[in-house]
VEXVEX-816705 format. One record per residue (C-alpha): residue in three letters; x, y, z. Coordinates in Angstrom, 1 decimal, decimal comma, padded with zeros to 4 digits. Example, Ala and Ser with C-alpha at 12.3 -4.5 7.8 and 13.67 -1.06 7.14 Angstrom:
REM residues 2
logu;u;v;w
ALA;012,3;-004,5;007,8
SER;013,7;-001,1;007,1
***
This chain:
REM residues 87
logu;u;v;w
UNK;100,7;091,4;118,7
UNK;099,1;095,0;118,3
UNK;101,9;097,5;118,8
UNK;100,5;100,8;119,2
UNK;102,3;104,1;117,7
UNK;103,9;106,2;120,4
UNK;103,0;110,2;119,7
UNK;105,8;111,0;119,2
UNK;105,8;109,0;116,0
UNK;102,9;111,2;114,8
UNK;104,4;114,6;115,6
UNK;107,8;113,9;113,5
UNK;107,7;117,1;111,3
UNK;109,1;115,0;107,8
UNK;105,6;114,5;106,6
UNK;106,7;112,6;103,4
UNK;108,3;110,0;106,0
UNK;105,6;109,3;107,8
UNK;103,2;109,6;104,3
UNK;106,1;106,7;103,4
UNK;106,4;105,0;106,5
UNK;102,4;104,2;107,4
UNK;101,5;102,3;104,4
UNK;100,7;099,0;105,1
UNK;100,4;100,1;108,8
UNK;097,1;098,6;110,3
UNK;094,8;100,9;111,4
UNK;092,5;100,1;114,3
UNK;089,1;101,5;116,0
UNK;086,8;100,7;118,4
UNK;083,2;102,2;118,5
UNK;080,5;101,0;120,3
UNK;082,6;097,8;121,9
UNK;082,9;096,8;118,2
UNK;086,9;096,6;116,8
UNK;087,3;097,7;113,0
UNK;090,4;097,7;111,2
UNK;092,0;098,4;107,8
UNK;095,1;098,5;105,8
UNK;096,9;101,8;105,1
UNK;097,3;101,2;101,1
UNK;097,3;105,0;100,9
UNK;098,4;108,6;102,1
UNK;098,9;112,1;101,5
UNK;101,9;114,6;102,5
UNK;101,5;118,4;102,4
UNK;103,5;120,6;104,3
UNK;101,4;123,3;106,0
UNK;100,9;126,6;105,5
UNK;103,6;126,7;102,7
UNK;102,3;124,0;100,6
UNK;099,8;125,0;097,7
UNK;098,1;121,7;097,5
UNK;097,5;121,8;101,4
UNK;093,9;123,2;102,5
UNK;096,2;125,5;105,4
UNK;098,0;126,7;102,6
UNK;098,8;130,4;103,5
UNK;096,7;130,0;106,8
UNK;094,3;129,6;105,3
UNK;090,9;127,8;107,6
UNK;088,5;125,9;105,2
UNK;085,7;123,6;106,1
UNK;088,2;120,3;105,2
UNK;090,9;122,1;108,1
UNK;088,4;122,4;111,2
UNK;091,0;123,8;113,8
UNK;094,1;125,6;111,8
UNK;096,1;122,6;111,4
UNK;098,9;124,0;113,0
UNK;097,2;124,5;116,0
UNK;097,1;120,8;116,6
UNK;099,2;118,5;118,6
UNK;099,8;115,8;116,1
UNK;098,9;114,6;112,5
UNK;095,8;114,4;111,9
UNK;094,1;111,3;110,5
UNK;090,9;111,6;107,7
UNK;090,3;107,5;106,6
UNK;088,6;107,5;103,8
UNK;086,4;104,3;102,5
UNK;086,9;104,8;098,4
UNK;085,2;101,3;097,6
UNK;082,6;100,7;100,1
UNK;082,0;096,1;100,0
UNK;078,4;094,9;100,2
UNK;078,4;092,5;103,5
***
């Protein structure tokens, strides 16, 4: 059974939890009618504004941020295919 994440899941501020807690998660889309899904076998944590590795660090609004970042709602998620499979 798919059991989707409430938002309030997403909107926990203990980023290295959730970083923790959605590997292995599965990930699902739809686009078109057509269902795609994939493992979470990897994540990031950075903590805003205050974190030197984040691209919001010091409020900062880069091309990678779109929207400051704490002007959104929840999390926000950027999958990212590192090993694309020939079909």
């Amino acid at each position: 059974m798919i059991m989707k994440l409430p938002e309030t899941y997403y909107t926990n501020p203990d980023t290295l939890f959730l970083a923790k807690d959605l590997l292995g998660k599965i990930l699902y889309t739809c686009s078109d009618g057509n269902i795609s899904a994939g493992i979470i076998v990897e994540t990031e944590a950075y903590g805003g504004i205050s974190d030197q590795a984040s691209h919001a660090y010091g409020g900062r609004r880069t091309g990678r941020t779109g929207n400051h970042v704490s002007e959104r709602r929840c999390r926000v998620c950027l999958p990212v295919l590192w090993h694309p499979l020939p079909f």
